[in-house]
C-alpha positions, 0 to 999 in steps of 0.5 A: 670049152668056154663059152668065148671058144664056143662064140669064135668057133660057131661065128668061124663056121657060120662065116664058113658054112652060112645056113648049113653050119648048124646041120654041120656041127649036128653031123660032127656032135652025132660023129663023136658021140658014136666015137665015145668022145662025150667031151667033144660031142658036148662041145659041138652042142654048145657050138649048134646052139651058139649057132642057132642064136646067131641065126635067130628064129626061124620064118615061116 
């Protein structure tokens, strides 16, 4: 996937899921690593950490 399609989808599920959008592209990376699809498990890492961009650091 490039990197345009990993920007849309990460800002899609961000719009979508808000703070919780990173634990759900993890959820969907972790469930095609265990289905053996390491092509998509990778794409749905580049989309958790497009993600995690957006969000930007974390406050404490």
């Amino acid at each position: 996937m490039n990197a345009i399609k990993v920007a849309k989808y990460a800002h899609a599920l961000y719009n979508s899921h808000g703070d919780k959008a990173e634990a759900e592209a993890s959820r969907k990376m972790r469930e095609c690593e265990e289905a053996g699809q390491s092509e998509e498990a990778t794409n749905w890492k580049a989309i958790r950490q497009a993600i995690r961009s957006l969000r930007g650091p974390n406050q404490s």
